[in-house]
C-alpha positions in Angstrom: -15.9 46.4 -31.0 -18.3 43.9 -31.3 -17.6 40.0 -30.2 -19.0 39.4 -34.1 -16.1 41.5 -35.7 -13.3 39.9 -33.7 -10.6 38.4 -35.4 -10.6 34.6 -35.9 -7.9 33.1 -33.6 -6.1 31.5 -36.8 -6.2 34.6 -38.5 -3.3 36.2 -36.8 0.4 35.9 -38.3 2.4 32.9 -36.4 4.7 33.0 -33.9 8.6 32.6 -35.5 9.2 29.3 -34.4 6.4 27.7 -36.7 9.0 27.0 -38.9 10.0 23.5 -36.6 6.7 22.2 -37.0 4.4 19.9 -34.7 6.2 17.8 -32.4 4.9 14.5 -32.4 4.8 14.6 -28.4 5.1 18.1 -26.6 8.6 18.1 -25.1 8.3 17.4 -21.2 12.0 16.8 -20.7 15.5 19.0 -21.4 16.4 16.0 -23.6 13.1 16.5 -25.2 13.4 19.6 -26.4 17.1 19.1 -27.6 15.7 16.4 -30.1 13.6 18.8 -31.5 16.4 20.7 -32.0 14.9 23.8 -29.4 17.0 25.4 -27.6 14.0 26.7 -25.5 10.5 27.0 -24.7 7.9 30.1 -25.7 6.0 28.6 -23.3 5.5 26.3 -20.5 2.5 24.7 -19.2 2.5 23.2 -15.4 -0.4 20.9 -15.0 -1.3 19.0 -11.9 -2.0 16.3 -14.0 -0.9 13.8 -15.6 0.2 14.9 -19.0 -1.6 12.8 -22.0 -1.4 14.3 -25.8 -5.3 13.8 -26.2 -8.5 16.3 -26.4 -10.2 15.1 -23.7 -7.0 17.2 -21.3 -7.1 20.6 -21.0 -3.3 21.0 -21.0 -3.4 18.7 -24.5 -5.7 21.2 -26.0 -4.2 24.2 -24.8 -1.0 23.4 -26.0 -1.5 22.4 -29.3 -3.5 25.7 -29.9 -0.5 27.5 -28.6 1.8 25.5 -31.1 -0.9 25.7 -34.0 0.0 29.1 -33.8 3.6 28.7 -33.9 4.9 28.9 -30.2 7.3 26.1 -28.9 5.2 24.5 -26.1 6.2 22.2 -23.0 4.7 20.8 -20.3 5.8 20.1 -16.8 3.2 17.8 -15.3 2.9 16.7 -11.5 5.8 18.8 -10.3 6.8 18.5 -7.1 5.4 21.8 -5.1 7.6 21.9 -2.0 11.3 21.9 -4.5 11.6 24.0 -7.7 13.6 21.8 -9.3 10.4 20.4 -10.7 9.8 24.0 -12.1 14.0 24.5 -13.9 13.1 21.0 -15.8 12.5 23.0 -18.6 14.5 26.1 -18.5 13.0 29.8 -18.5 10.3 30.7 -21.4 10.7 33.1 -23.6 6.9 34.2 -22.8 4.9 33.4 -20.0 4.1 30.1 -17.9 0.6 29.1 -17.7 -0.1 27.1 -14.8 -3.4 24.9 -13.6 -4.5 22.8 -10.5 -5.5 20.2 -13.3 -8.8 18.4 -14.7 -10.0 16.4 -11.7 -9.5 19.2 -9.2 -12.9 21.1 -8.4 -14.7 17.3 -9.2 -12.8 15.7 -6.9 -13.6 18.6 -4.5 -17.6 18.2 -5.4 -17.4 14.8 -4.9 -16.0 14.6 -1.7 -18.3 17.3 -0.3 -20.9 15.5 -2.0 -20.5 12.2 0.0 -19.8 14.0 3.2 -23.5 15.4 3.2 -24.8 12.2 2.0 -22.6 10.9 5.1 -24.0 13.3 7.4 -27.9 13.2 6.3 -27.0 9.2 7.0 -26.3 10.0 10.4 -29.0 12.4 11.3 -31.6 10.2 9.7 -30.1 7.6 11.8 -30.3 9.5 15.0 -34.0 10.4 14.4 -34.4 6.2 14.0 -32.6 6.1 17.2 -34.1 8.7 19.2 -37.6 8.8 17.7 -38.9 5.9 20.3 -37.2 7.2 23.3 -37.6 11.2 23.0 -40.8 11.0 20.7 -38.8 13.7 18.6 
């Protein structure tokens, strides 16, 4: 099968629970979910983020793909990793979890190791400043 003759992702039948619509906000609370009259989750979507219903998130995106194509979607954002409380906020899916560090986590990570070397090239070009009339490096 050729990546040309695959199906387009709309172009499959929706999920059953179409039929409740978009939510204005996807549910992040029990309460939530219970004012969209769900009983449930399809699926359940753990950021380490900051949850915010706009395209520039991942988790935003993701989600309302999911629910485009008729699956009940909720997020648990920040959770608190050493308890799994965090994790029971909104019940058990039906389907799967999907789970991600979050948007800032490998920039962050760049960025740090970014200004250490600047740090460190600081302190060596520093050293030769130092040294340079003493040891004629």
């Amino acid at each position: 099968m050729n990546i040309l003759d695959a199906k387009h992702i709309f172009s499959y039948r929706k999920y059953w629970a179409q039929r409740f619509g978009s939510a204005k906000e996807l549910p992040m609370s029990m309460e939530e979910m219970e004012a969209l009259g769900w009983d449930s989750c399809d699926v359940i979507l753990v950021t380490g983020d900051a949850y915010v219903d706009h395209p520039s998130f991942g988790m935003a995106v993701i989600g309302r793909v999911l629910e485009a194509q008729g699956f009940r979607v909720g997020i648990i954002s920040q959770p608190d990793w050493k308890s799994a409380d965090d994790f029971k906020r909104l019940g058990k899916p039906n389907l799967f979890f999907g789970v991600t560090g979050g948007n800032m986590d490998s920039i962050e990570r760049l960025m740090s190791i970014h200004i250490a070397a600047v740090r460190h090239i600081k302190k060596c070009l520093l050293l030769l400043v130092v040294l340079k009339p003493v040891y004629d490096v």
